[in-house]
C-alpha positions, 0 to 999 in steps of 0.5 A: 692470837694473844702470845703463848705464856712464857716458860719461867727458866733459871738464870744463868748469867746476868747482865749488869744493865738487866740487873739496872732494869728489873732493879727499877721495876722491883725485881730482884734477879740473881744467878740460878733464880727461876724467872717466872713468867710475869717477871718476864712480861714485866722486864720485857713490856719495860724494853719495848716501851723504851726502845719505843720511845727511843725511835720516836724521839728524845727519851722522857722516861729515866729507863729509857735514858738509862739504856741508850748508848748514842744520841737521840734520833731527830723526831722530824724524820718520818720513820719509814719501815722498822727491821730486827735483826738478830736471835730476838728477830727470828720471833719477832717474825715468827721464824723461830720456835725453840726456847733458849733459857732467855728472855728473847721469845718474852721480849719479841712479843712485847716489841711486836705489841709496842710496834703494831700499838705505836702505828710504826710499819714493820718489815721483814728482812731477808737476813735476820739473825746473822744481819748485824755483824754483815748490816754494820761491818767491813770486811778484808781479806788477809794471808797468814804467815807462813810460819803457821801451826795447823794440826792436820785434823782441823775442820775448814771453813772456821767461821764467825770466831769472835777475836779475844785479846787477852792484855798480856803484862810486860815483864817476865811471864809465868803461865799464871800471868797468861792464864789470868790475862786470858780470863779477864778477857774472856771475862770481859767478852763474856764468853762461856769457854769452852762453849762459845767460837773464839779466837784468841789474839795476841798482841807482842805475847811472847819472846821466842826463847824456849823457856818463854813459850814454855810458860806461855803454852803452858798459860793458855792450856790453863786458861781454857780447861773445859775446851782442853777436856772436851777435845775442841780446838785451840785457836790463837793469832800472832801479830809477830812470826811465832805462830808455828813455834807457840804451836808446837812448843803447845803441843809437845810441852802440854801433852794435849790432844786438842787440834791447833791452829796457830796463826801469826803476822795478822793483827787482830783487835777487839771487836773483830769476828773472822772467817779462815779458810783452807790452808793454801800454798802447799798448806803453810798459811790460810786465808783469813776474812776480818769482819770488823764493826763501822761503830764503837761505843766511846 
């Protein structure tokens, strides 16, 4: 049965390597355009010839070569089965019927095609969507420190938050500064506040004078004006033993309504996802699952 025609859908964030491709291909993409559905099939078929080409070997075509991230696979090795995993899985095998204002359903029909044109074996995994972060991680178990902040209507088990770590300048900081250094990190995640799960983790942040958490609380509920509004929780992580006071300086000096969990004396970097779970020890720390990447782009 051929794939049903895509739905054309407005743009709303573009990544610079999709500009990189539908630049090579002709297609002029901007913020808020309506993709049509021949645009799509064009930016789709163009990444499937070319993670194609990728799994049999030495890309030839520049495309190709533009988007590869690591080294040439060796074309002496018989490729046994071939497995997807993430939100273009679930259509690729079918699982999946929502449209999500992306070019994900477009992209798995073409990769399907290429595939099953190539004579390359196709296998469906059990775990699809989430199998990524579980297929090429490790995982520790770590205890927050006891001078955590946990407002006492936040919901337990927190799963999967992405870690954001803002650079925070030395020097004197005003909450215009942690602001700032907030959004450039959330910038360079590019994470939606307010929509997408984050933690934020902070490394050496704050000084514990009053003034200092003052301007850093102040900083923070600045930098995140959608989840302020919206009533979500605020999550942050301390590597020093700050996290009860950045809480409650936060809750008394902004006047938000917004539940905290303010955790410290766990390290955190970039690339990292957490699970928290149930305070423990008469509800003064929680446990805290860090799931970090096997790899890193160099």
């Amino acid at each position: 049965m051929p794939a049903a025609k895509p739905a054309p859908f407005t743009r709303v964030r573009l990544e610079e390597t999709g500009r990189k491709v539908a630049e090579r291909l002709g297609i002029k993409l901007s913020i808020g355009q309506r993709i049509d559905a021949d645009a799509q099939k064009r930016l789709a078929s163009s990444l499937a010839e070319s993670l194609v080409e990728a799994l049999q070997g030495t890309p030839k075509s520049d495309m190709a070569k533009m988007l590869m991230m690591t080294s040439p696979l060796d074309a002496t090795e018989r490729i046994d089965e071939l497995a997807f995993s993430g939100g273009v899985a679930e259509y690729i095998y079918e699982t999946e019927t929502q449209e999500f204002n992306d070019l994900g359903r477009s992209l798995a029909d073409a990769i399907r095609a290429k595939v099953t044109e190539s004579g390359m074996p196709l296998h469906e995994p059990e775990h699809k969507i989430r199998a990524t972060v579980i297929g090429a991680g490790q995982s520790s178990l770590q205890v927050s420190g006891s001078t955590t902040f946990l407002s006492a209507g936040l919901k337990y088990p927190l799963r999967n938050l992405p870690v954001v770590v803002p650079h925070i300048p030395q020097g004197k900081q005003t909450s215009e500064k942690i602001k700032r250094s907030i959004l450039k990190a959330l910038e360079r995640f590019d994470i939606q506040e307010g929509l997408d799960p984050l933690i934020l983790a902070f490394k050496d942040a704050v000084r514990p004078s009053y003034e200092n958490l003052t301007s850093f609380s102040e900083g923070v509920v600045a930098a995140l004006p959608t989840t302020v509004r919206t009533g979500k929780s605020i999550l942050m992580c301390f590597d020093t033993d700050i996290g009860n006071s950045v809480g409650n300086v936060m809750k008394r000096e902004t006047g938000i309504k917004n539940e905290i969990l303010s955790i410290d004396e766990i390290s955190l970097d970039e690339g990292d996802f957490v699970d928290i779970g149930e305070p423990i020890i008469e509800g003064v720390v929680v446990p805290v699952v860090v799931k970090t990447l096997v790899f890193s782009r160099e």
